[in-house]
PDB file of N, CA, C, O and CB in Angstrom:
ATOM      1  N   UNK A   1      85.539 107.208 108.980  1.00  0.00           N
ATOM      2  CA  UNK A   1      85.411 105.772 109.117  1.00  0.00           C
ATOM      3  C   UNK A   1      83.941 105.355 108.998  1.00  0.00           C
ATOM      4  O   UNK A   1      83.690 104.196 108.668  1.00  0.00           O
ATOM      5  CB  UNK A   1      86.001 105.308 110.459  1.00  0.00           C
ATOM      6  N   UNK A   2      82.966 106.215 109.242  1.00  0.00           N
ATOM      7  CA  UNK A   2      81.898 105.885 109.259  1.00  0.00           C
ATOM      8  C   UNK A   2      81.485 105.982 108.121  1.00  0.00           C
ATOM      9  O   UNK A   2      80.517 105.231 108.000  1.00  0.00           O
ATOM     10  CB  UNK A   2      81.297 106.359 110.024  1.00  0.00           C
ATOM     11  N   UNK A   3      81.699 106.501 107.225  1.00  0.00           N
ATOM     12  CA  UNK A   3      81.141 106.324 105.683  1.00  0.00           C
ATOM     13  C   UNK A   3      81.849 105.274 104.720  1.00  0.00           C
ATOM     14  O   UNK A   3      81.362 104.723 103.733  1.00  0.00           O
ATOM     15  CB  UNK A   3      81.285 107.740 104.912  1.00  0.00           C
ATOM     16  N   UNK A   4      83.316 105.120 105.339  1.00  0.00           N
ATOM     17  CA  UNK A   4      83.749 103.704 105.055  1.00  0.00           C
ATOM     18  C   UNK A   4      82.640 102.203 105.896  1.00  0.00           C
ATOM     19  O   UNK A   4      82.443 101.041 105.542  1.00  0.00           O
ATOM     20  CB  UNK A   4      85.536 103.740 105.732  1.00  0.00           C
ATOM     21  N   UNK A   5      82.452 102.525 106.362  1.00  0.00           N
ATOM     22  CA  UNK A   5      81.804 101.351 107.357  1.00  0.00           C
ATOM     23  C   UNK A   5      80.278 101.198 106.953  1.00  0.00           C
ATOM     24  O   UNK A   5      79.702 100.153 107.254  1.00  0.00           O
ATOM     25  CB  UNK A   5      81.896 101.803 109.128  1.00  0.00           C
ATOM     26  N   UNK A   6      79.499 102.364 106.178  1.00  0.00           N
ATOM     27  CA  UNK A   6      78.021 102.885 105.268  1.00  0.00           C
ATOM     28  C   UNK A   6      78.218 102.187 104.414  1.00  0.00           C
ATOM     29  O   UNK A   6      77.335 101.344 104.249  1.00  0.00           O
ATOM     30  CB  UNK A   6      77.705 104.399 104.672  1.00  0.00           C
ATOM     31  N   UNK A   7      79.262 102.147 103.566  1.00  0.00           N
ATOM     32  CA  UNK A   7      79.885 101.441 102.174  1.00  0.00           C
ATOM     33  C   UNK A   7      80.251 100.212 101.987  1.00  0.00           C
ATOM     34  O   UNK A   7      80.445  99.663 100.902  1.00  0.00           O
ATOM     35  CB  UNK A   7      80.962 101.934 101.779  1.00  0.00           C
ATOM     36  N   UNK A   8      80.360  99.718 103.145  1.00  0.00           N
ATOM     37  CA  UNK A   8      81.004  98.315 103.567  1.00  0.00           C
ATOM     38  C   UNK A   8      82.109  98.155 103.002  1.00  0.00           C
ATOM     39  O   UNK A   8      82.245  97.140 102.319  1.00  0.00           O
ATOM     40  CB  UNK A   8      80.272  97.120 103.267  1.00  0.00           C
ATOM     41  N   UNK A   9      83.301  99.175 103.128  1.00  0.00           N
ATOM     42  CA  UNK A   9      84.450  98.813 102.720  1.00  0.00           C
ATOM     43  C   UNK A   9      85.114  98.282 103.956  1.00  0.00           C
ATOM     44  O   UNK A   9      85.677  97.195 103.824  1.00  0.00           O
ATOM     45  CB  UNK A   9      85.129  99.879 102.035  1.00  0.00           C
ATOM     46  N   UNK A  10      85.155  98.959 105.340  1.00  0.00           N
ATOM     47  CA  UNK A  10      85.487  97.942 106.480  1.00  0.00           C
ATOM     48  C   UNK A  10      84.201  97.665 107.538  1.00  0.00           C
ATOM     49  O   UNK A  10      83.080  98.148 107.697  1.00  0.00           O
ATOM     50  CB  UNK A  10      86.813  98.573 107.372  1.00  0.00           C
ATOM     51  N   UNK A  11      84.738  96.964 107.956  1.00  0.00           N
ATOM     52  CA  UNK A  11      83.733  96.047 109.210  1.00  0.00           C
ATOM     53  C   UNK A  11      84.336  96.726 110.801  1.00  0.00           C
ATOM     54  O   UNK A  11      85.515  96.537 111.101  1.00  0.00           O
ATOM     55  CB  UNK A  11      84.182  93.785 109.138  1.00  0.00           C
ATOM     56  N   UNK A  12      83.476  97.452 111.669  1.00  0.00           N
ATOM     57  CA  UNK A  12      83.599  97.810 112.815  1.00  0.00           C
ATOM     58  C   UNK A  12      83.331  96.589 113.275  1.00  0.00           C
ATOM     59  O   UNK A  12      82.635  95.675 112.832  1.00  0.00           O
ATOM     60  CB  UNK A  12      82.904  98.885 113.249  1.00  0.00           C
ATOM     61  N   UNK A  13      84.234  96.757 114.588  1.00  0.00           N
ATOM     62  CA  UNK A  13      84.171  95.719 115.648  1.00  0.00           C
ATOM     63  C   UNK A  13      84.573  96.375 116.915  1.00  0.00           C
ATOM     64  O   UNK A  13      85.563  97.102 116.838  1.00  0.00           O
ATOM     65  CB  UNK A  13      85.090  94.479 115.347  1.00  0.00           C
ATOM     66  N   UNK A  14      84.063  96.271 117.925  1.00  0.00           N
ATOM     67  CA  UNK A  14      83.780  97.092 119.047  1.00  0.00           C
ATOM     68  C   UNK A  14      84.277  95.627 120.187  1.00  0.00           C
ATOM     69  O   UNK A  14      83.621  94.585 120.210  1.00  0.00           O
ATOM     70  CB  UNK A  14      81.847  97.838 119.065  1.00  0.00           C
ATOM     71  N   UNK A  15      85.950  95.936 121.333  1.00  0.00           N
ATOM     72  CA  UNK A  15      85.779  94.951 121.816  1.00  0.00           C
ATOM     73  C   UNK A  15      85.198  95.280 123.326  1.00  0.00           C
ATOM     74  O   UNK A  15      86.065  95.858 123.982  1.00  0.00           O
ATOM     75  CB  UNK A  15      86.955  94.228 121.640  1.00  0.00           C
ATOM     76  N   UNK A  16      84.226  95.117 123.909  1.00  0.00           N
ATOM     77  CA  UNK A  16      84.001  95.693 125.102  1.00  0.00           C
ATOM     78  C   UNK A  16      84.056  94.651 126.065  1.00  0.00           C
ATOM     79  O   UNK A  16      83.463  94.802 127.134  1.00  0.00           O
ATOM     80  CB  UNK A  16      82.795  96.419 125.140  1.00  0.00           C
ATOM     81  N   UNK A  17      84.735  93.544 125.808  1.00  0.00           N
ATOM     82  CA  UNK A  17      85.304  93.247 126.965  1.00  0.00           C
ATOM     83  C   UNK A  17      86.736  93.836 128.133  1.00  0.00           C
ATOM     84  O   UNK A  17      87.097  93.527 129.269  1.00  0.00           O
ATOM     85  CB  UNK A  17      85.453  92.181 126.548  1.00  0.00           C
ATOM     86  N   UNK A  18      87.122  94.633 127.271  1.00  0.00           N
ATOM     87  CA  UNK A  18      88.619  95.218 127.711  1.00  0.00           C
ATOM     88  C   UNK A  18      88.086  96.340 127.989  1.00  0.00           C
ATOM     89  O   UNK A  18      87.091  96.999 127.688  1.00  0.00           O
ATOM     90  CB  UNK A  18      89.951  95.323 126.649  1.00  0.00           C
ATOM     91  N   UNK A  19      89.260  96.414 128.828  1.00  0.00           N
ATOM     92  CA  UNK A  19      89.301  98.325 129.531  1.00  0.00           C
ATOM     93  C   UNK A  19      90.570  99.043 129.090  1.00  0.00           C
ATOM     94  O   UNK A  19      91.626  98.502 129.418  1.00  0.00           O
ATOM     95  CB  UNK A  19      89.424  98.492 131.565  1.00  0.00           C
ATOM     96  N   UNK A  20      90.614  99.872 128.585  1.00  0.00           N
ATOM     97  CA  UNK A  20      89.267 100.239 128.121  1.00  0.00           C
ATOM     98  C   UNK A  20      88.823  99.669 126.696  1.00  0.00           C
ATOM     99  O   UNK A  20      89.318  98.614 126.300  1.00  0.00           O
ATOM    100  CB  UNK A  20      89.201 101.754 128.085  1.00  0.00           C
ATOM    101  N   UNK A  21      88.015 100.274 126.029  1.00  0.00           N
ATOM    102  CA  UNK A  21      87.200  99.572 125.446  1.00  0.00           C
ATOM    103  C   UNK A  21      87.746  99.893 123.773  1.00  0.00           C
ATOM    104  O   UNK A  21      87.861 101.002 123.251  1.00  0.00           O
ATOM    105  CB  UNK A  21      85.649  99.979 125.949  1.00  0.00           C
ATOM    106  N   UNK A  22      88.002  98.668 123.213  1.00  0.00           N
ATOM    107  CA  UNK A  22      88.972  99.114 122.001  1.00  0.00           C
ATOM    108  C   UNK A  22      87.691  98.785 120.604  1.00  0.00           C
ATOM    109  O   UNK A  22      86.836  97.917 120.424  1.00  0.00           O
ATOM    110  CB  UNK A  22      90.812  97.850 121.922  1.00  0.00           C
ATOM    111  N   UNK A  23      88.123  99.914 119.894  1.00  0.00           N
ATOM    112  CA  UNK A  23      87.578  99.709 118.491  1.00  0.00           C
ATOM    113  C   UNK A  23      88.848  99.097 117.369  1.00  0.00           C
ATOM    114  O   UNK A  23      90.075  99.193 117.383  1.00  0.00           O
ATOM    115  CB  UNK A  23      86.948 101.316 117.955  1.00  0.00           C
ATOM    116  N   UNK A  24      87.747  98.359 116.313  1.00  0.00           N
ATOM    117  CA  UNK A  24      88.833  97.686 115.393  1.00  0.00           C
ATOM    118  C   UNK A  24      88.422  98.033 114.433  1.00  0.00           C
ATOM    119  O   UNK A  24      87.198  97.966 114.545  1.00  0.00           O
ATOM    120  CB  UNK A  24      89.110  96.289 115.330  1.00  0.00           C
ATOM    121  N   UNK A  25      88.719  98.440 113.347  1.00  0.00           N
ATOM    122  CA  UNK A  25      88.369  98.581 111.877  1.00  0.00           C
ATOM    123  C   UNK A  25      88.890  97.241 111.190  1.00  0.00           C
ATOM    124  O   UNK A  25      89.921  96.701 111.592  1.00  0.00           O
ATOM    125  CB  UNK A  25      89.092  99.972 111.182  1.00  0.00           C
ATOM    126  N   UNK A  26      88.126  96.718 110.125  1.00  0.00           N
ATOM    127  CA  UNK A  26      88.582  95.304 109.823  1.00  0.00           C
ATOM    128  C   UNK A  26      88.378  95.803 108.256  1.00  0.00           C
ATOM    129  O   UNK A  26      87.335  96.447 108.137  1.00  0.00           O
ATOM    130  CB  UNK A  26      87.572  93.778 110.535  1.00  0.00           C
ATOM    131  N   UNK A  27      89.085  95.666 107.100  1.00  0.00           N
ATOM    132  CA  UNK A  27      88.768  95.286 105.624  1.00  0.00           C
ATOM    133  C   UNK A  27      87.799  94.635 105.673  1.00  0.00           C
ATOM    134  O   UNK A  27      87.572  93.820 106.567  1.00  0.00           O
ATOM    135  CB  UNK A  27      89.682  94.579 104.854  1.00  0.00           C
ATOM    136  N   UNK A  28      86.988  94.902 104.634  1.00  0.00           N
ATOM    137  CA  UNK A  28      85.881  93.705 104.057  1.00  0.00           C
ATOM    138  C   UNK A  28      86.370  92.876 102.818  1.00  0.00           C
ATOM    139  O   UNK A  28      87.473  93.221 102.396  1.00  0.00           O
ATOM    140  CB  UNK A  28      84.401  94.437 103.523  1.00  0.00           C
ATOM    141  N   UNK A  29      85.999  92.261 102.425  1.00  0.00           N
ATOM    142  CA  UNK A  29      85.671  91.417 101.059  1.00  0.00           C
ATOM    143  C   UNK A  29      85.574  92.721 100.018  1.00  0.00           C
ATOM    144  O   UNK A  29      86.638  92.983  99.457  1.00  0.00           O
ATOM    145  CB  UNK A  29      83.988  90.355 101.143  1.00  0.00           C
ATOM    146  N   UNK A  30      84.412  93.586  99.683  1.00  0.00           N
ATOM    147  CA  UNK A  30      84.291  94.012  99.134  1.00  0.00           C
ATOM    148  C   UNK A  30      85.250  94.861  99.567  1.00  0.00           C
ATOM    149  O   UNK A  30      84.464  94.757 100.508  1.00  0.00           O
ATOM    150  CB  UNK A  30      83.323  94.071  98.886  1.00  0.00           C
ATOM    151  N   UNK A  31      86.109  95.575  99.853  1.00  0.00           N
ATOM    152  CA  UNK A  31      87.129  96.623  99.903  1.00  0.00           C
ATOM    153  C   UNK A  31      88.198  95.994  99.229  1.00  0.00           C
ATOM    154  O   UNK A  31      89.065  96.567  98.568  1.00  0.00           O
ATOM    155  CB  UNK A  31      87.523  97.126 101.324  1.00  0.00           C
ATOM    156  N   UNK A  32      88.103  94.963  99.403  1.00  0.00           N
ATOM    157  CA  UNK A  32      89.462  93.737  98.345  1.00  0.00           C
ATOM    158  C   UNK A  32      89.488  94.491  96.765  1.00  0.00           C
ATOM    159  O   UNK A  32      90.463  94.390  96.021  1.00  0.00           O
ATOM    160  CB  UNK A  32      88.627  91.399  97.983  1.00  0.00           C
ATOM    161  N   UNK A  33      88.173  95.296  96.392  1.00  0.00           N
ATOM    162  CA  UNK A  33      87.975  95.590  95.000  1.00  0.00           C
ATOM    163  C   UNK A  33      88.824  97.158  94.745  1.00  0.00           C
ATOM    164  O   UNK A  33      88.848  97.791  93.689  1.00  0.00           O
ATOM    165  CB  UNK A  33      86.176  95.625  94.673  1.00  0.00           C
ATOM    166  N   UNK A  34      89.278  97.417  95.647  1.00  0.00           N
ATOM    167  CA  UNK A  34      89.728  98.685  95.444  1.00  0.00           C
ATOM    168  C   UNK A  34      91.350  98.390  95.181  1.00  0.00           C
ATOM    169  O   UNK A  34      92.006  99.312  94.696  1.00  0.00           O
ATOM    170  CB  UNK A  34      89.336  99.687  96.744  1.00  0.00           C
ATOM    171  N   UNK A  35      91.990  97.167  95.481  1.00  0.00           N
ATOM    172  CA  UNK A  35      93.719  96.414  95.645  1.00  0.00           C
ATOM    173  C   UNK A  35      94.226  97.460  94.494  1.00  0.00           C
ATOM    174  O   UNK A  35      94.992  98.407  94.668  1.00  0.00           O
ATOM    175  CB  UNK A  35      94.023  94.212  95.086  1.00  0.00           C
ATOM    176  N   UNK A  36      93.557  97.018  93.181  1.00  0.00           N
ATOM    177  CA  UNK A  36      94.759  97.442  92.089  1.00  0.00           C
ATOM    178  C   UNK A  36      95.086  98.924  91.616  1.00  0.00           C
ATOM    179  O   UNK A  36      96.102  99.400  91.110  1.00  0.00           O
ATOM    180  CB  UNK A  36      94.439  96.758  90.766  1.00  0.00           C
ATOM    181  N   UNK A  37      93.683  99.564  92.012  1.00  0.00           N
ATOM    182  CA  UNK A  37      93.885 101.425  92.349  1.00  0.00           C
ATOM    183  C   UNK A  37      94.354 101.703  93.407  1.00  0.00           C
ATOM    184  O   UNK A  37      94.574 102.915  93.412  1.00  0.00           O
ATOM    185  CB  UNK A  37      92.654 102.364  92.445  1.00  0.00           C
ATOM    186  N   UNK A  38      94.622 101.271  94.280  1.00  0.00           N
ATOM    187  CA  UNK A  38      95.344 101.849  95.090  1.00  0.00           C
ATOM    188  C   UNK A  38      96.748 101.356  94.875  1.00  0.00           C
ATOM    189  O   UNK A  38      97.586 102.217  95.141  1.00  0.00           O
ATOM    190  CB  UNK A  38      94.835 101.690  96.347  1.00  0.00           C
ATOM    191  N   UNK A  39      97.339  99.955  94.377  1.00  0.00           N
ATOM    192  CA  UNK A  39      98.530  99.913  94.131  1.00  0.00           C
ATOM    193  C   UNK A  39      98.481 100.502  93.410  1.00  0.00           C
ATOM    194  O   UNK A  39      99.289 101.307  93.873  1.00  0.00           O
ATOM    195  CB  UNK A  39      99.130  99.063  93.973  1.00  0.00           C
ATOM    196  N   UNK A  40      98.081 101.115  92.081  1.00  0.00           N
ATOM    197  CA  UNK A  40      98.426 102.052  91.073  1.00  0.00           C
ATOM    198  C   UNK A  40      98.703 103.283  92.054  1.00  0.00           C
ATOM    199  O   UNK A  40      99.926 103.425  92.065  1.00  0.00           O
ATOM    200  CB  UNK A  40      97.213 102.278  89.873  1.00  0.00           C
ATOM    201  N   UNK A  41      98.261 103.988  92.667  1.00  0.00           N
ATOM    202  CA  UNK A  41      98.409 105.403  93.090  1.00  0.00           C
ATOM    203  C   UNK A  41      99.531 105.172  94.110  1.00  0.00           C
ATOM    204  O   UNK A  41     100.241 106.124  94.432  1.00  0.00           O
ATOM    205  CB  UNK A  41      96.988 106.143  93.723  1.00  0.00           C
ATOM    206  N   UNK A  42      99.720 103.979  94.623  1.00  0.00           N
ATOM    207  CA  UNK A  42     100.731 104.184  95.445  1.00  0.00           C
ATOM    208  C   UNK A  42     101.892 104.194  94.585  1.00  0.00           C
ATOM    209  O   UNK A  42     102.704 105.088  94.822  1.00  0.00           O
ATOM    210  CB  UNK A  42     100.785 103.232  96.511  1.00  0.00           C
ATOM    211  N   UNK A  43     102.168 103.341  93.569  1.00  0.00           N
ATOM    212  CA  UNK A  43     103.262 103.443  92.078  1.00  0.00           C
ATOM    213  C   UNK A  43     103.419 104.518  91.971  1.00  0.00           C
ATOM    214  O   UNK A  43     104.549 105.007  91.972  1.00  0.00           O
ATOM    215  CB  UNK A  43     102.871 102.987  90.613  1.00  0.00           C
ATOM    216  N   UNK A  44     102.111 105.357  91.818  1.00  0.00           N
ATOM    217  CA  UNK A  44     102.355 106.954  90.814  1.00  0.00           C
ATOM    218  C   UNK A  44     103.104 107.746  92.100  1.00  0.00           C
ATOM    219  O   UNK A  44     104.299 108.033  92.041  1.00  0.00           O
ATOM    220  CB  UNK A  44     100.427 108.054  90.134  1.00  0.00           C
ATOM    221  N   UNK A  45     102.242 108.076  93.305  1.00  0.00           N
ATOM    222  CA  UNK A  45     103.336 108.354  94.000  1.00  0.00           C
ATOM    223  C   UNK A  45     104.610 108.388  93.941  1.00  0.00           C
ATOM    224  O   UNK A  45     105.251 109.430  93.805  1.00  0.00           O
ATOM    225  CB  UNK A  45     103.292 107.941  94.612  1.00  0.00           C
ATOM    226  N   UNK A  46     105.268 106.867  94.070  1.00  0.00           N
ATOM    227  CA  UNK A  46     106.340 106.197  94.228  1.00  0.00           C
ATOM    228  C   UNK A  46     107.258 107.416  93.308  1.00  0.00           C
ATOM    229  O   UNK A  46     108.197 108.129  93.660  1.00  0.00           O
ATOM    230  CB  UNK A  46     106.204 104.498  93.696  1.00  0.00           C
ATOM    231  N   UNK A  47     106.636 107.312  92.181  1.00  0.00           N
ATOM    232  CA  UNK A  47     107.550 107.427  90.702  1.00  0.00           C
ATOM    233  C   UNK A  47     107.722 109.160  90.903  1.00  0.00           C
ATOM    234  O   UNK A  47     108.776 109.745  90.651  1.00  0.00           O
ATOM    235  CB  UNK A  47     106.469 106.810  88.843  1.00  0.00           C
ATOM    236  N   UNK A  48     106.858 109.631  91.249  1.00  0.00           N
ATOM    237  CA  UNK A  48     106.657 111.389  91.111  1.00  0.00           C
ATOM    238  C   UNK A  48     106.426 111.953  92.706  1.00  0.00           C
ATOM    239  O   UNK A  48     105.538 112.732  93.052  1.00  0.00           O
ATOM    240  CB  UNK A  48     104.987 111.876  90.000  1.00  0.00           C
ATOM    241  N   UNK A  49     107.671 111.230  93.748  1.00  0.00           N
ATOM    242  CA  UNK A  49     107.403 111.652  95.227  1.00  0.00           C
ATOM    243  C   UNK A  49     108.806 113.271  95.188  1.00  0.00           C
ATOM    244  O   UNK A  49     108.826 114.263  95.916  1.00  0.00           O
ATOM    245  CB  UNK A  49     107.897 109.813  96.687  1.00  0.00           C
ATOM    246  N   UNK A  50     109.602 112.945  94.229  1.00  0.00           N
ATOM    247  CA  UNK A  50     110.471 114.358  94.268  1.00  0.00           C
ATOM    248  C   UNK A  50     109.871 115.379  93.561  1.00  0.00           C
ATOM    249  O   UNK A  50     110.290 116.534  93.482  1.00  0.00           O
ATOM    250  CB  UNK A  50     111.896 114.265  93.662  1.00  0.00           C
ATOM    251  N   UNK A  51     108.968 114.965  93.094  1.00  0.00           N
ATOM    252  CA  UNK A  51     108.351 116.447  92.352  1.00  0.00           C
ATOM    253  C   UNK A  51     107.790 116.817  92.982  1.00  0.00           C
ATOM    254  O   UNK A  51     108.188 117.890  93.435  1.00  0.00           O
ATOM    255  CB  UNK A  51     107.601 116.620  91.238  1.00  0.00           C
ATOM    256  N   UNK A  52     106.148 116.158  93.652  1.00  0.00           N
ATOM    257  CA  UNK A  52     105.055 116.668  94.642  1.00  0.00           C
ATOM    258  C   UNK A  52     106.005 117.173  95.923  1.00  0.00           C
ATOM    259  O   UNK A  52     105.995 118.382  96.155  1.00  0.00           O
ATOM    260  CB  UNK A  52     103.831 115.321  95.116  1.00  0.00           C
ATOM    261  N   UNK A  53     106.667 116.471  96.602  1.00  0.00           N
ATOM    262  CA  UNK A  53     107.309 116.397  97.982  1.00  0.00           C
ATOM    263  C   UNK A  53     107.757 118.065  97.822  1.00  0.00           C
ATOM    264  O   UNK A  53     108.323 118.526  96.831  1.00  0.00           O
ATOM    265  CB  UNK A  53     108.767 115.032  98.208  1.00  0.00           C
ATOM    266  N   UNK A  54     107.383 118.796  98.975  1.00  0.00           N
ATOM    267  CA  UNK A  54     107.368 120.299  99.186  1.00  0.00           C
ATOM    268  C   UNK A  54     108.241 120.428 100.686  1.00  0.00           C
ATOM    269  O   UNK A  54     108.018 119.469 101.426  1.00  0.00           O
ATOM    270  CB  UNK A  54     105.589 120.962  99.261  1.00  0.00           C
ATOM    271  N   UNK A  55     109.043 121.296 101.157  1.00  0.00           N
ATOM    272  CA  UNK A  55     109.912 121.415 102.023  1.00  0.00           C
ATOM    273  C   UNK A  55     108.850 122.788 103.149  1.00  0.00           C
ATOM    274  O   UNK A  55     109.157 123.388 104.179  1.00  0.00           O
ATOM    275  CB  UNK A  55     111.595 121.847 101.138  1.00  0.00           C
ATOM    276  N   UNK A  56     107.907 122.798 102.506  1.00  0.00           N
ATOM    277  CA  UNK A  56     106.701 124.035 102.937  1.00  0.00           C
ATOM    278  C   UNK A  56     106.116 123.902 104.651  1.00  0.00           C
ATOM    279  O   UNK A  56     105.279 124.696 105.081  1.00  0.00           O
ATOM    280  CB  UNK A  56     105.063 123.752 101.739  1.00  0.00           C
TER     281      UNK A  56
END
């Protein structure tokens, strides 16, 4: 997460008013640029999950 967060693909947010004390990972703007490769790979998946998929 931290080299996502170097990259500014998400935004840490730390709430320390609560107990305990919760972390949030948030998308950025710029992580918006990654939408259509990752719907692609989630497709390819989709299409070729009985071939990869291993019973191992």
């Amino acid at each position: 997460m931290k080299k996502l967060e170097i990259n500014q693909l998400v935004e840490r947010k730390v709430l320390a008013d609560r107990f305990p004390v919760i972390v949030e990972y948030l998308s950025t703007e710029y992580s918006e640029s990654l939408k259509d490769i990752i719907t692609a790979l989630v497709q390819w998946g989709t299409n070729h999950k009985k071939r990869i998929t291993t019973d191992n």
